[in-house]
C-alpha angles and dihedrals in degrees: 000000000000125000121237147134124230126207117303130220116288115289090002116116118218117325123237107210114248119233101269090197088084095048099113094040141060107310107234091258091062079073090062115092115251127081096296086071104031089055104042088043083058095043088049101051098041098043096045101026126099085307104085129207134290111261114282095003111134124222120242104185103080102351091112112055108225118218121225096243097174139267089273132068107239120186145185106238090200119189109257132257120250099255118253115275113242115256111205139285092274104041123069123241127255108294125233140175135210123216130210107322100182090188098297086137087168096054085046095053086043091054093043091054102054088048093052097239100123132021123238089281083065090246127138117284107159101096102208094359114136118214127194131189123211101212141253101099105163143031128074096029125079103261116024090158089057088062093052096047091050096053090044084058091036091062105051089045096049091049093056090051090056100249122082147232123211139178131203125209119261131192089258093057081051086057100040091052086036085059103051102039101043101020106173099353107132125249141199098254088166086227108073126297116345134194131186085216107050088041086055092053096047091057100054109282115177113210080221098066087047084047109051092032108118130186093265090056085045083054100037089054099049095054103051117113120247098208137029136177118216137172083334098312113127095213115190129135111250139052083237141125086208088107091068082071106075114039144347094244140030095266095045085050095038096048094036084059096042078038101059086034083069102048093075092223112145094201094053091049097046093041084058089045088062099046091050086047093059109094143174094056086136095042120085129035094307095047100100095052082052093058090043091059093055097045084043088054099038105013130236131116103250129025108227123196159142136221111083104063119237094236089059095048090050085047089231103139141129125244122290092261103037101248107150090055093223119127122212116265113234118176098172144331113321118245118202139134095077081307104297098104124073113196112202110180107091095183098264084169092049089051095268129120130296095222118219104178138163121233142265099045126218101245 
């Protein structure tokens, strides 16, 4: 491993990795008095209190193990590829997708590099490639903003080039929004009293990010899309069947979500919040019908995602704390589900691997 630092976010000197140990808890700063603490203290202790939890809703305070990576960033520079040659004005580039970032904007650079997506000024360099990332760009790494930013810049300069670079919504774009635009504003969790906030807080919320996010990142964010499909890849964010809920076909999914974005009501975005939270739908003995549904409702031949980390769907994780110091081992993107389900997010915030891959993919 060498050790080396990437370009930061604009105006931020260098970033000391946060302890990631703390990822799925109450940053320090909650402890601090003020609303931050007083708000997350309630939410913790009301969602996942005597209560319980509705029915299928996933947890998101301690349901991904975070490995301990250090106090330092410590990145591969790789060599990179050679770019992707360009292909012709009527056929479409190579295609590639992006899995979770959480503001690991090193690790990203790093990725896109050895893809040859971007030079070593971390510019586009990949003529008529199209790029696609999966969601989930801030919360629990160090510049979440400085994603968001870089695939901003990425896009405008993609699109002159003739490729593209897209982006589709996560959960955590839904509580990030949730979180600026409702802040303590309480919300029918249906599991005691709820907070975007708080909820924010709890799932690994930097203050940086709040306080760097700015209204064209709040733009930017609402109007992302939350499935795509692409040479016959069905792309979307999370191992769910929420989608089902709201529309028959991409563009009715796609405008019912942007729609219900726009209409300012805290209990329809959080109630979106908690279906795109909920994960594994593809992974035990009734995961490939799931899938089939999916393909059946908006075509394509394999559902590709992020969200839930490989490691965690192999089961293959440290303990909560860290303690045994390993990290989980990711080579490439995970297939499962009789092969008709690609998982993407390879637990960089549990010290495995931020996948950049082309599809499709050889197996």
């Amino acid at each position: 491993m060498v050790e080396g630092s990437m370009t930061q976010g604009a105006g931020q000197g260098p970033v000391v990795r946060t302890d990631t140990v703390r990822d799925f808890r109450v940053p320090a700063y909650v402890h601090q008095s003020g609303s931050y603490g007083e708000d997350a203290g309630r939410y913790g202790e009301d969602r996942f209190g005597d209560e319980g939890e509705p029915e299928g809703y996933t947890p998101t305070q301690r349901d991904l193990p975070v490995i301990n990576r250090g106090d330092t960033v410590q990145v591969p520079l790789p060599t990179p590829a050679p770019a992707p040659e360009p292909t012709g004005s009527d056929e479409p580039g190579p295609l590639y997708v992006v899995g979770d970032v959480h503001g690991y904007l090193d690790e990203l650079h790093a990725a896109l590099r050895e893809q040859g997506l971007i030079d070593a000024e971390g510019d586009w360099a990949a003529g008529t490639a199209r790029l696609w990332f999966l969601g989930d760009f801030t919360d629990r790494g160090p510049d979440g903003i400085g994603v968001i930013d870089l695939v901003m810049r990425l896009s405008a300069q993609a699109a002159a080039a003739g490729g593209y670079c897209k982006a589709l919504m996560g959960n955590h774009e839904l509580l990030l929004l949730g979180a600026k635009r409702y802040g303590d504003t309480p919300v029918n969790s249906g599991a005691g009293t709820a907070t975007f906030q708080a909820a924010w807080l709890l799932n690994g919320g930097q203050k940086s990010d709040m306080d760097r996010l700015q209204d064209h990142h709040l733009q930017w964010m609402s109007r992302l899309d939350a499935i795509e499909l692409e040479d016959d890849h069905l792309l979307m964010h999370s191992d769910t069947t929420a989608y089902l809920d709201y529309g028959d076909s991409i563009p009715q999914v796609n405008d019912t979500i942007r729609e219900a974005l726009t209409r300012n009501d805290a209990d329809e975005c959080w109630d979106l919040f908690r279906k795109f939270t909920k994960r594994f739908a593809f992974r035990d003995q009734g995961g490939p019908e799931a899938v089939r549904e999916l393909l059946g409702a908006y075509g394509g031949s394999r559902v590709v995602h992020g969200h839930s980390p490989i490691p965690y769907l192999l089961g293959e994780v440290g303990s909560e704390d860290g303690e045994d110091g390993n990290g989980p081992q990711v080579d490439g993107p995970h297939v499962y589900a009789d092969g008709l389900a690609v998982a993407m997010d390879g637990g960089v915030t549990m010290a495995g691997k931020l996948l950049v891959r082309r599809l499709p993919l050889d197996n």
